[in-house]
C-alpha positions in Angstrom: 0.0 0.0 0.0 1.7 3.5 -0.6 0.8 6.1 2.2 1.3 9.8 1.7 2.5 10.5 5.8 3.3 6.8 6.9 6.4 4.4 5.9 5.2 1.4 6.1 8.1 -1.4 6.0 9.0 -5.0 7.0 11.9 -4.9 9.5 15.1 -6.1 7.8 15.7 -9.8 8.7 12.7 -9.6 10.8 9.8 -12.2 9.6 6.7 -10.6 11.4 8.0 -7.6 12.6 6.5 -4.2 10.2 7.7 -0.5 11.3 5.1 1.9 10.9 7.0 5.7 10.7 5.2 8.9 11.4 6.4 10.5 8.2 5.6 14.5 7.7 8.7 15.7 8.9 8.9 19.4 7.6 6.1 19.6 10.7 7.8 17.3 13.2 5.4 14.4 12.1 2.1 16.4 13.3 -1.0 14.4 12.7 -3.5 15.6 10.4 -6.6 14.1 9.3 -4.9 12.3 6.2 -2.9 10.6 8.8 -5.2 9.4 11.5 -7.0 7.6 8.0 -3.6 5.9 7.3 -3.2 4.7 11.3 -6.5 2.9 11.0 -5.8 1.5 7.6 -2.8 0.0 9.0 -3.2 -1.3 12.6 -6.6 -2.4 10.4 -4.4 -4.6 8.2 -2.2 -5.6 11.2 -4.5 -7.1 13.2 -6.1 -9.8 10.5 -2.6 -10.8 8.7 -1.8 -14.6 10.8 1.7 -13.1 9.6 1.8 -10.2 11.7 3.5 -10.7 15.0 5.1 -6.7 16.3 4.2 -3.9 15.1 7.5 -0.9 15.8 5.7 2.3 15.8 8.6 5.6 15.3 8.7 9.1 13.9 10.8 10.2 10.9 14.1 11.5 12.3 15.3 12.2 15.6 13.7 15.3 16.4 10.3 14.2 17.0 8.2 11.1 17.5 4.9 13.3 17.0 4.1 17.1 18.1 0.8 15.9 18.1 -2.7 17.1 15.6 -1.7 19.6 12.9 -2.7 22.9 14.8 -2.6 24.4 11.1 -4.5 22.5 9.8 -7.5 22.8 12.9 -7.1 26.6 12.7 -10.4 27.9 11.9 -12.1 24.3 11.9 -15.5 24.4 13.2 -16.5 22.2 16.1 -18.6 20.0 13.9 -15.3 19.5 11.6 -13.1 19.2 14.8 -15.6 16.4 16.6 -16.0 14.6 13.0 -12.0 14.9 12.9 -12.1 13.6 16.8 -14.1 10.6 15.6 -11.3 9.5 13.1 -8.5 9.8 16.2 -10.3 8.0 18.5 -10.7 4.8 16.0 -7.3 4.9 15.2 -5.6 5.4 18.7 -8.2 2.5 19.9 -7.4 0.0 16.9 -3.6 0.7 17.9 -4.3 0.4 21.8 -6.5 -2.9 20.5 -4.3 -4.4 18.1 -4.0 -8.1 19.1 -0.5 -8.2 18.4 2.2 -6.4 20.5 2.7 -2.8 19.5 6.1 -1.2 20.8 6.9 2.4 20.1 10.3 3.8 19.6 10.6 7.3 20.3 12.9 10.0 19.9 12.7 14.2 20.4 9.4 15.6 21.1 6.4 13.8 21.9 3.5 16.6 23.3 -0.3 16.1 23.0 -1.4 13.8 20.6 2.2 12.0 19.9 2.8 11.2 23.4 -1.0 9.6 23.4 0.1 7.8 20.6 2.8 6.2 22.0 1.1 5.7 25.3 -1.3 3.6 23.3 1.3 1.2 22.2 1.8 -1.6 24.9 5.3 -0.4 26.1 7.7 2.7 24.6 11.2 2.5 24.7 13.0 6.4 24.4 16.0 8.0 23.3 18.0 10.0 26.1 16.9 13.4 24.3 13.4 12.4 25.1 10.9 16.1 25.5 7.1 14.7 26.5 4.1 16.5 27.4 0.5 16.8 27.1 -0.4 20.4 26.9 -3.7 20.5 26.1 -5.0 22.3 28.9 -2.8 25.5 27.8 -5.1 25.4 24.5 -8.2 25.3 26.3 -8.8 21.2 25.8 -7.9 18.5 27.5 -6.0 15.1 25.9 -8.9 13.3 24.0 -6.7 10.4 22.8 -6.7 8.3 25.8 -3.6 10.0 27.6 -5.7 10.9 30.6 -6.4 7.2 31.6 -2.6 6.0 30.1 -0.9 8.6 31.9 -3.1 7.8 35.4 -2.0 3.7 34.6 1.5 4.3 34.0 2.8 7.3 36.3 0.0 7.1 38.8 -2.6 9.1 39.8 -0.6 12.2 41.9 2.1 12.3 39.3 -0.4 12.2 36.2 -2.6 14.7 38.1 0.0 17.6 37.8 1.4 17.3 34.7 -2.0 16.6 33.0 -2.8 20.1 35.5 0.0 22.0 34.4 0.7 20.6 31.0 4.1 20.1 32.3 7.5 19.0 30.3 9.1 15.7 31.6 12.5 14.4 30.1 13.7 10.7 29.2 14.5 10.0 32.8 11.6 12.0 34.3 9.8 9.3 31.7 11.8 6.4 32.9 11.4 6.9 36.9 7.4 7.4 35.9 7.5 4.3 34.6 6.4 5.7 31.7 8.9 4.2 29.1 9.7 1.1 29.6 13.5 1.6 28.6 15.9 4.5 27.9 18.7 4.6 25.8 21.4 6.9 23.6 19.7 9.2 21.6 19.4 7.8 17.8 18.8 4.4 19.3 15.1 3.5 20.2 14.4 2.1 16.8 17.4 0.1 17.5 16.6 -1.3 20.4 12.9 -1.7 19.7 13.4 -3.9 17.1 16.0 -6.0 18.9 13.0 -6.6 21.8 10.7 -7.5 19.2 13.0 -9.9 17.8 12.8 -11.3 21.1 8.8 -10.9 21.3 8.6 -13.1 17.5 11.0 -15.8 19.1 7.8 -17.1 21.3 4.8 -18.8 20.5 2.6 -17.1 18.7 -0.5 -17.6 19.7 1.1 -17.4 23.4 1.6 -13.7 22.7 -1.4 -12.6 21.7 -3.9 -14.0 24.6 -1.1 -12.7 26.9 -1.9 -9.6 25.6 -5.7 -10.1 25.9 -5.1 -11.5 28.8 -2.2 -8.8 30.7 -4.8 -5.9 28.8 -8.3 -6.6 29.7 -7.1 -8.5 32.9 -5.4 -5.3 34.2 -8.4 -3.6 34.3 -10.7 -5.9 36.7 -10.3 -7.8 40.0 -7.8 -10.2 40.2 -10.2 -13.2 40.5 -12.3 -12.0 37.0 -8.7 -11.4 35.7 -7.6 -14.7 36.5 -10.7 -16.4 35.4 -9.8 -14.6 32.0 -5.8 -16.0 32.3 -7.4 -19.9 33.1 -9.6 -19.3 30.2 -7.0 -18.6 27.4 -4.8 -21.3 29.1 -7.0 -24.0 28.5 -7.0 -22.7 24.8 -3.4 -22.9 25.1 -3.2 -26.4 25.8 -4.8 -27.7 22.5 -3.0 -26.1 20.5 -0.2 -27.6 18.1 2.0 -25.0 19.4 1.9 -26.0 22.4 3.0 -29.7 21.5 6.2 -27.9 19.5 7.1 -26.3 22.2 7.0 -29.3 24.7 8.8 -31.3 22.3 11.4 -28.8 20.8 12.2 -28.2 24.8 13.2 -32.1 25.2 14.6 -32.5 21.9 17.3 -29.4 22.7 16.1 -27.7 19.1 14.4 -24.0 18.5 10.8 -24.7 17.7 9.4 -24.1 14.4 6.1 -22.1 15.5 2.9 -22.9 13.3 0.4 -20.5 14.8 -1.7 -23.2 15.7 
């Protein structure tokens, strides 16, 4: 598929593993409407392909991950256009917060409003030292609308999220890192890097293992332990038909990789 402001590529070497970049960078990759279309279309395609195993989500260059929506382009829009625009963010960030596969972003430079909800979307980010994060919103009369209220409260907790969601305060790379908001930190230039190298890791296991993890880790996360755990027991039981599950018994006592069959 050709994209006008995503690159959309297999990883080199990398069976599985697709990088999707954020690609307008003569505005620091802000997202406008034609955008948000080409996120759905893509985590769309993702989640169906029995291929697909990790998506590596990035921004074109090292100066930005994502400023966040193309204030230019919303200048003037009237509040039907901007809800009707709204609509369009919400499916996309959701498919990308949804996809049953793991999503990893790899982010570098500036991520503020909409970028850093992006990324908070994916299921863990890993940042380059000259990380720059905020969500700002509430100095431009809004508030975040692309789920970085609830991701922010989950990851840095609620006193921490509470003032810079209040303030629409700046935090760094190791700011991020102590918050518990990115998952790793490491020299600037080298999230992609290291991004793919963990999803290399993520496409060595089962499948099928990965993805009700996922379901299960997600959705589980959100209840009480016991409905959470009658969720885990469920997708276990799954588990235990499956022919990956004999491989992987049987690759263990025959001292061999397995050869995975999503199955």
């Amino acid at each position: 598929m050709n994209f006008s402001t995503l690159q959309v590529a297999p990883a080199p070497d990398q069976p599985g593993v697709q990088i999707v970049t954020l690609h307008r960078p003569d505005s620091m990759n802000a997202m406008n409407t034609r955008m948000f279309e080409e996120l759905a279309q893509v985590y769309r395609q993702a989640a169906h392909q029995p291929d697909s195993r990790c998506v590596v989500l990035t921004g074109s260059g090292t100066r930005a991950f994502s400023v966040g929506a193309d204030l230019k382009e919303r200048n003037g829009m009237s509040d039907a256009t901007w809800r009707a625009q709204h609509q369009m963010i919400e499916e996309a960030f959701l498919l990308v917060h949804n996809c049953p596969i793991p999503t990893i972003a790899a982010l570098e430079g500036h991520a503020h409003g909409g970028g850093l909800e992006l990324a908070l979307m994916c299921d863990f980010i890993i940042a380059g030292d000259g990380a720059t994060c905020s969500l700002p919103e509430v100095r431009r009369g809004i508030m975040p609308g692309g789920g970085g209220v609830q991701n922010l409260v989950r990851r840095a907790g609620m006193a921490r999220a509470k003032q810079l969601l209040f303030t629409g305060g700046r935090f760094d790379a190791a700011q991020g890192l102590a918050m518990q908001v990115f998952n790793e930190v490491v020299p600037q230039g080298g999230a992609l890097t290291r991004a793919l190298a963990v999803a290399g890791e993520i496409v060595a296991s089962a499948p099928m293992s990965v993805r009700y993890l996922k379901l299960a880790a997600g959705r589980g996360g959100e209840v009480d332990f016991h409905t959470g755990y009658a969720l885990d027991i469920a997708a276990y039981n799954v588990l235990v038909s499956s022919a990956d599950r004999h491989e992987g018994v049987a690759a263990f006592n025959e001292k061999r990789a397995p050869q995975w069959l999503n199955r």
